[in-house]
KOLGU-81568 format. One record per residue: residue in one letter; x, y, z of N, C-alpha, C, O in turn; residue number from 0. Coordinates in nm, 2 decimals. Layout:
BEGIN
+---+--------+--------+--------+--------+--------+--------+--------+--------+--------+--------+--------+--------+-----+
: r :     nx :     ny :     nz :    cax :    cay :    caz :     cx :     cy :     cz :     ox :     oy :     oz :   k :
+---+--------+--------+--------+--------+--------+--------+--------+--------+--------+--------+--------+--------+-----+
: a :      X :      Y :      Z :      X :      Y :      Z :      X :      Y :      Z :      X :      Y :      Z : NUM :
...
+---+--------+--------+--------+--------+--------+--------+--------+--------+--------+--------+--------+--------+-----+
***
This chain:
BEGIN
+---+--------+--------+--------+--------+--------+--------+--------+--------+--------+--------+--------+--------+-----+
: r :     nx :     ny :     nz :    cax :    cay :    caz :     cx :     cy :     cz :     ox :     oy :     oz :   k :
+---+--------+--------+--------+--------+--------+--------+--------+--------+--------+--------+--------+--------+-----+
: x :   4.69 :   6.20 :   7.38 :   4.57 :   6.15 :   7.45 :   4.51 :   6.26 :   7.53 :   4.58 :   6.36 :   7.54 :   0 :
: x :   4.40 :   6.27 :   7.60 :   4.35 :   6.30 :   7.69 :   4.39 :   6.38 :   7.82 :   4.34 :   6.47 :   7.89 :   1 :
: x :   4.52 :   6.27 :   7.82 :   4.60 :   6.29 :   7.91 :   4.69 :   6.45 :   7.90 :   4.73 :   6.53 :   7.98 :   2 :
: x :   4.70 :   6.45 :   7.78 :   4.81 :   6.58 :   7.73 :   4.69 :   6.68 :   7.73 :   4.68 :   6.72 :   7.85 :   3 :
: x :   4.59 :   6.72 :   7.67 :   4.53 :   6.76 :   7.69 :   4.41 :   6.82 :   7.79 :   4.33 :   6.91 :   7.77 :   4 :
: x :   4.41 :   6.73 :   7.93 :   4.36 :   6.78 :   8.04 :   4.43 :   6.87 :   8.09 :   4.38 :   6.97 :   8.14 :   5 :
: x :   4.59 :   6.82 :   8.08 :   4.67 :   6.91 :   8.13 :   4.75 :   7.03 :   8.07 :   4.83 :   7.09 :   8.14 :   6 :
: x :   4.72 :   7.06 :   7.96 :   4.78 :   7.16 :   7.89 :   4.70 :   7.22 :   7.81 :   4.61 :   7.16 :   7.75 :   7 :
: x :   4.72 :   7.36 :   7.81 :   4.63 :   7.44 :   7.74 :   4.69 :   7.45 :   7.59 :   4.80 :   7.49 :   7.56 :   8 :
: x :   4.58 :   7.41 :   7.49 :   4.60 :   7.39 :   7.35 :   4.70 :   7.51 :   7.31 :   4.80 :   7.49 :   7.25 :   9 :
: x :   4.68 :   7.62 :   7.34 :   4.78 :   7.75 :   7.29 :   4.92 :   7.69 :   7.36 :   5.01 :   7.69 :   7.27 :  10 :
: x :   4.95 :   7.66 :   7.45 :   5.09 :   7.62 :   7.54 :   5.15 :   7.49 :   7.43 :   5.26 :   7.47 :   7.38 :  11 :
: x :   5.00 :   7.40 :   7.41 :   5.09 :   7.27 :   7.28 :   5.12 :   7.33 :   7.18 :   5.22 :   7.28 :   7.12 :  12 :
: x :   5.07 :   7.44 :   7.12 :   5.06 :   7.50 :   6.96 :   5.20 :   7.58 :   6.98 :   5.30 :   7.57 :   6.91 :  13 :
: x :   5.19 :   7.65 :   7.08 :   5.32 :   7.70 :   7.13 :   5.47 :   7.64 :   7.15 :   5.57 :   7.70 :   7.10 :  14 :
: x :   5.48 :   7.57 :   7.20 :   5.57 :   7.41 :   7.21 :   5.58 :   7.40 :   7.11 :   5.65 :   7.48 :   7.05 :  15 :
: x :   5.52 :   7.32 :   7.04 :   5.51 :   7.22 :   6.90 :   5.61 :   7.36 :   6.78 :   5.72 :   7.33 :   6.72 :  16 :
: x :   5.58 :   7.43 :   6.77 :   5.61 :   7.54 :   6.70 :   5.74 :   7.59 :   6.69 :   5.81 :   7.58 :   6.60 :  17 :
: x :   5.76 :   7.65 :   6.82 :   5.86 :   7.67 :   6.86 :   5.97 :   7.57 :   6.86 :   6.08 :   7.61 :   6.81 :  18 :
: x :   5.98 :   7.45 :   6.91 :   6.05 :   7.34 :   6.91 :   6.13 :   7.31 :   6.78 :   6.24 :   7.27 :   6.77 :  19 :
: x :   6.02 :   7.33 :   6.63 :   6.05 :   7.26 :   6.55 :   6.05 :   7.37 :   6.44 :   6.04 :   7.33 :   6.32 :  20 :
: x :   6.07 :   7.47 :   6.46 :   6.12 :   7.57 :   6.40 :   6.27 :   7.63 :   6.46 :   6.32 :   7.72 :   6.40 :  21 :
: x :   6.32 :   7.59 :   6.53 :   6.46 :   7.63 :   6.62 :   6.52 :   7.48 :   6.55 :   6.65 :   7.49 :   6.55 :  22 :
: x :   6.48 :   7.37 :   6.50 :   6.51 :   7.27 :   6.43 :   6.51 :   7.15 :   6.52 :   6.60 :   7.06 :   6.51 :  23 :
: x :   6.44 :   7.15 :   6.58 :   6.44 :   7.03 :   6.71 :   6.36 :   6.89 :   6.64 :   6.31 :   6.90 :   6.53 :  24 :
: x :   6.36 :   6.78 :   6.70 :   6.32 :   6.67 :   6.56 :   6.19 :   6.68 :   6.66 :   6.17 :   6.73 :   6.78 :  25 :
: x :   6.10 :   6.61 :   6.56 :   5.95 :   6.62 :   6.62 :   5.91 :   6.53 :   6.80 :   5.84 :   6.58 :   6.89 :  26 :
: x :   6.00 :   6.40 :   6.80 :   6.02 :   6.31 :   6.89 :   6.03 :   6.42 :   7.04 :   5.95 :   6.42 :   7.13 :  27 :
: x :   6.17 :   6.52 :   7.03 :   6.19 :   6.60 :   7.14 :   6.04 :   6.68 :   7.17 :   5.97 :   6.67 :   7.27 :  28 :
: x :   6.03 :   6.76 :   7.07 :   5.89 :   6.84 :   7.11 :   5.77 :   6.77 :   7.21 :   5.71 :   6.83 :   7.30 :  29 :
: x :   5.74 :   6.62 :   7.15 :   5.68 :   6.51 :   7.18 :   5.73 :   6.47 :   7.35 :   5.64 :   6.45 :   7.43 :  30 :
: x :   5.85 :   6.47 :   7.38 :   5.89 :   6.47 :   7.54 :   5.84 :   6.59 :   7.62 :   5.78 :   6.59 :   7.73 :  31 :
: x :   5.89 :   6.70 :   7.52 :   5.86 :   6.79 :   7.60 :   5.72 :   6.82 :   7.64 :   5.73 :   6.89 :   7.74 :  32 :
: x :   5.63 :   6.80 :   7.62 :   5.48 :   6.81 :   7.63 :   5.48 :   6.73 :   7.69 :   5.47 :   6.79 :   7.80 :  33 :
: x :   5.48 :   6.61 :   7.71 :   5.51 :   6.46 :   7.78 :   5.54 :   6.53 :   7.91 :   5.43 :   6.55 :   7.97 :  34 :
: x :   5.65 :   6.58 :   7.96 :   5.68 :   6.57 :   8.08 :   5.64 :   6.72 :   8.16 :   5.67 :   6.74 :   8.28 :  35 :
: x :   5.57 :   6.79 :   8.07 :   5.55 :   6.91 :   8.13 :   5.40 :   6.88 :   8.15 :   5.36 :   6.93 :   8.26 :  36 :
: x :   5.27 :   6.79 :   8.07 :   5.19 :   6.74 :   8.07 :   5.19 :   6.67 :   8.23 :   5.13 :   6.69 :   8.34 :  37 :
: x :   5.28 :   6.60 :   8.18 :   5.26 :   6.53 :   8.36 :   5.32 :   6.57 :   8.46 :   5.31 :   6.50 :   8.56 :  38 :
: x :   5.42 :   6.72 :   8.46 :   5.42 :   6.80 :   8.59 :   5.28 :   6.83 :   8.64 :   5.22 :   6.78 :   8.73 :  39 :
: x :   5.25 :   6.93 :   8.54 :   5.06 :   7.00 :   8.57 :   4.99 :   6.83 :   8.62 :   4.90 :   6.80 :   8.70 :  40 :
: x :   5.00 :   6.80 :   8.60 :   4.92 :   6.63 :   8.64 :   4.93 :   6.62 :   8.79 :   4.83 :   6.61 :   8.87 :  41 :
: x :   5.07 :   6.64 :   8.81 :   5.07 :   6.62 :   8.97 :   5.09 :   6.74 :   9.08 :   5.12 :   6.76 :   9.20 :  42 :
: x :   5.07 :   6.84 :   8.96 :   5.06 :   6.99 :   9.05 :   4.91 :   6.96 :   9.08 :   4.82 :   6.91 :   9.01 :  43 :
: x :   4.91 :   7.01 :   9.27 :   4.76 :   7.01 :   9.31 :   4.76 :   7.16 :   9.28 :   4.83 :   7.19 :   9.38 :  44 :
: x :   4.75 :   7.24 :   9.24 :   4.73 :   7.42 :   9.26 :   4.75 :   7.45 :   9.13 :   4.67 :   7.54 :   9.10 :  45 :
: x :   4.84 :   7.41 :   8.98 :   4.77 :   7.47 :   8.88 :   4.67 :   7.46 :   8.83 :   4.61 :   7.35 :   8.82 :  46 :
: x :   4.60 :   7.59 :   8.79 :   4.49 :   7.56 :   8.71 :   4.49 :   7.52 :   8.54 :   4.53 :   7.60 :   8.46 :  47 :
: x :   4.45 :   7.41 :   8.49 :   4.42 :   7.32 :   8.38 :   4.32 :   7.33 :   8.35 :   4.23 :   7.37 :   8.42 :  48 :
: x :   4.29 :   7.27 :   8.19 :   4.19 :   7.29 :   8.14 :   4.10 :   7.19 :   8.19 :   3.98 :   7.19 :   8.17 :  49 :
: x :   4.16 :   7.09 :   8.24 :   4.07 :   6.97 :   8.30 :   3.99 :   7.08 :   8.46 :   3.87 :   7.08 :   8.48 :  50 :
: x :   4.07 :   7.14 :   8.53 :   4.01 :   7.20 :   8.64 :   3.96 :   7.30 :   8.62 :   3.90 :   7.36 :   8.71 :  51 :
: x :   3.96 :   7.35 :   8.48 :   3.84 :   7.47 :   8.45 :   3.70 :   7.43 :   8.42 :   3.59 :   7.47 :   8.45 :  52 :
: x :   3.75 :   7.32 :   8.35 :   3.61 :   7.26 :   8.27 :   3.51 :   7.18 :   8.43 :   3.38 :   7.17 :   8.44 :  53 :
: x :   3.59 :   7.14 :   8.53 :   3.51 :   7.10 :   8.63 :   3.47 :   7.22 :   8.73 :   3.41 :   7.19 :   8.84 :  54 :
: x :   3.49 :   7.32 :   8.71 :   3.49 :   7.43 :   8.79 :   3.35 :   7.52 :   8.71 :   3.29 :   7.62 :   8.75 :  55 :
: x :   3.32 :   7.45 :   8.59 :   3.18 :   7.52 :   8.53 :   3.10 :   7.47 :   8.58 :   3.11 :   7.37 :   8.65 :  56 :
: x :   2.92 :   7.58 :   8.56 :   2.81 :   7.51 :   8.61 :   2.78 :   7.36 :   8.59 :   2.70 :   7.30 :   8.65 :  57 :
: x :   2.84 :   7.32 :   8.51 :   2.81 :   7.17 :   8.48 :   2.81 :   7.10 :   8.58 :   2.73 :   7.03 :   8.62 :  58 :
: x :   2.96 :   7.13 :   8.64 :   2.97 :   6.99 :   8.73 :   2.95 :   7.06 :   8.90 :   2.97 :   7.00 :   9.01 :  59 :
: x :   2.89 :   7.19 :   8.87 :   2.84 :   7.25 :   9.03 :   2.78 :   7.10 :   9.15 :   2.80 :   7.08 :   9.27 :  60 :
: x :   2.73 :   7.03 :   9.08 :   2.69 :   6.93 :   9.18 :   2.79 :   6.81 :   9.23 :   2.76 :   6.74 :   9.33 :  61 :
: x :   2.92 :   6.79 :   9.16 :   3.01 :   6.73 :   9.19 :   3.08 :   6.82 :   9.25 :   3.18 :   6.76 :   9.28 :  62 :
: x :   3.11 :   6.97 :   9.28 :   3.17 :   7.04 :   9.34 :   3.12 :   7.00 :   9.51 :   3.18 :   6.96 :   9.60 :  63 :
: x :   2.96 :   7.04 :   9.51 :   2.91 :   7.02 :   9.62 :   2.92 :   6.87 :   9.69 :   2.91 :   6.85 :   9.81 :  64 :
: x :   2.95 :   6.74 :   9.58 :   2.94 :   6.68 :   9.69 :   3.08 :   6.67 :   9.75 :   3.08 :   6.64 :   9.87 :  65 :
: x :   3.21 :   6.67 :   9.69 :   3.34 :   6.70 :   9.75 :   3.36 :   6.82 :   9.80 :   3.48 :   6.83 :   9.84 :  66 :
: x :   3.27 :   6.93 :   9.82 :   3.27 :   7.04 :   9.91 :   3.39 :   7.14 :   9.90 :   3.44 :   7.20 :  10.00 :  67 :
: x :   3.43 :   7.14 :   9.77 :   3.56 :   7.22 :   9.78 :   3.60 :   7.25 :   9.58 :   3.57 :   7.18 :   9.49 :  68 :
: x :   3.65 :   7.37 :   9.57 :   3.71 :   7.41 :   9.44 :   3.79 :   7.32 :   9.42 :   3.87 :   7.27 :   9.50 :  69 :
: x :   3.77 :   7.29 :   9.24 :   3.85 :   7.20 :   9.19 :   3.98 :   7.23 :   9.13 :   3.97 :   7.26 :   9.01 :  70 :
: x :   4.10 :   7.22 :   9.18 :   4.24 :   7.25 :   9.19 :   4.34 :   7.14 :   9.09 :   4.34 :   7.02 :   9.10 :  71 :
: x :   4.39 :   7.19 :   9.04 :   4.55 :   7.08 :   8.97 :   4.49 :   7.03 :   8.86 :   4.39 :   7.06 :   8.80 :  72 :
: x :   4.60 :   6.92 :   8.85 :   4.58 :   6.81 :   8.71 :   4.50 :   6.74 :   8.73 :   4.43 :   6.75 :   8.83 :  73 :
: x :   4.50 :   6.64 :   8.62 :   4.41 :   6.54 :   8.61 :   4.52 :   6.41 :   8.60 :   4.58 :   6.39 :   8.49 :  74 :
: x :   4.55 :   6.33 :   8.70 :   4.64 :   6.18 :   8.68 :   4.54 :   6.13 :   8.59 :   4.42 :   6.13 :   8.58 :  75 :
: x :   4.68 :   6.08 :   8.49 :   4.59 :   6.05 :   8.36 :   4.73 :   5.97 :   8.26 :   4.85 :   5.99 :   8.27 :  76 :
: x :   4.67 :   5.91 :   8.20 :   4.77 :   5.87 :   8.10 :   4.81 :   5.95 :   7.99 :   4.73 :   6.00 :   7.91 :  77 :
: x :   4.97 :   5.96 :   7.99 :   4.97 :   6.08 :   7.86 :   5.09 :   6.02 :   7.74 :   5.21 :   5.99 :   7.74 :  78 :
: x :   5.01 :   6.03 :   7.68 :   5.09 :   5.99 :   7.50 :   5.08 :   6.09 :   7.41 :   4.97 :   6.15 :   7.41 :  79 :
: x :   5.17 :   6.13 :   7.33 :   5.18 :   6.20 :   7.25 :   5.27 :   6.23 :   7.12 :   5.38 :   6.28 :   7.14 :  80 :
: x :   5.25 :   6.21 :   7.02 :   5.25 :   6.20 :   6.90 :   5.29 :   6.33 :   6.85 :   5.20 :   6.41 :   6.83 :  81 :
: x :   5.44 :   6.37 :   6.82 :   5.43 :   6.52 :   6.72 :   5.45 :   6.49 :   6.55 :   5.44 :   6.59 :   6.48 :  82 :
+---+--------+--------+--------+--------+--------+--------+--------+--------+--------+--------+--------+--------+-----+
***
């Protein structure tokens, strides 16, 4: 979902997923692992994510200004994931 995704950068899932199930790991494990590393970065306020990059472009310059501050960490979010 969304959730895996705000919080992980697609090369880090392609990376995981790969790695995991080439060392012979069953797809389900790979699937935790992204899971719970997904929702570390979630409740890290200080990594940067692709959810905190994407709000850190000119796009959202005017929701910057009105919370007055750079946009930092995860995104709390629901995360499912399917390998």
């Amino acid at each position: 979902t969304d959730g895996l995704f705000d919080n992980l950068h697609t090369e880090d899932i392609v990376k995981t997923v790969t790695t995991q199930l080439r060392d012979g790991a069953k797809p389900a494990k790979a699937a935790r692992i992204l899971a719970d590393r997904a929702f570390s970065n979630s409740m890290d306020k200080k990594i940067t994510t692709p959810w905190s990059k994407a709000m850190s472009t000119e796009m959202f310059s005017r929701w910057k200004r009105v919370f007055g501050k750079r946009i930092r960490g995860g995104k709390r979010d629901d995360i499912t994931v399917i390998v």
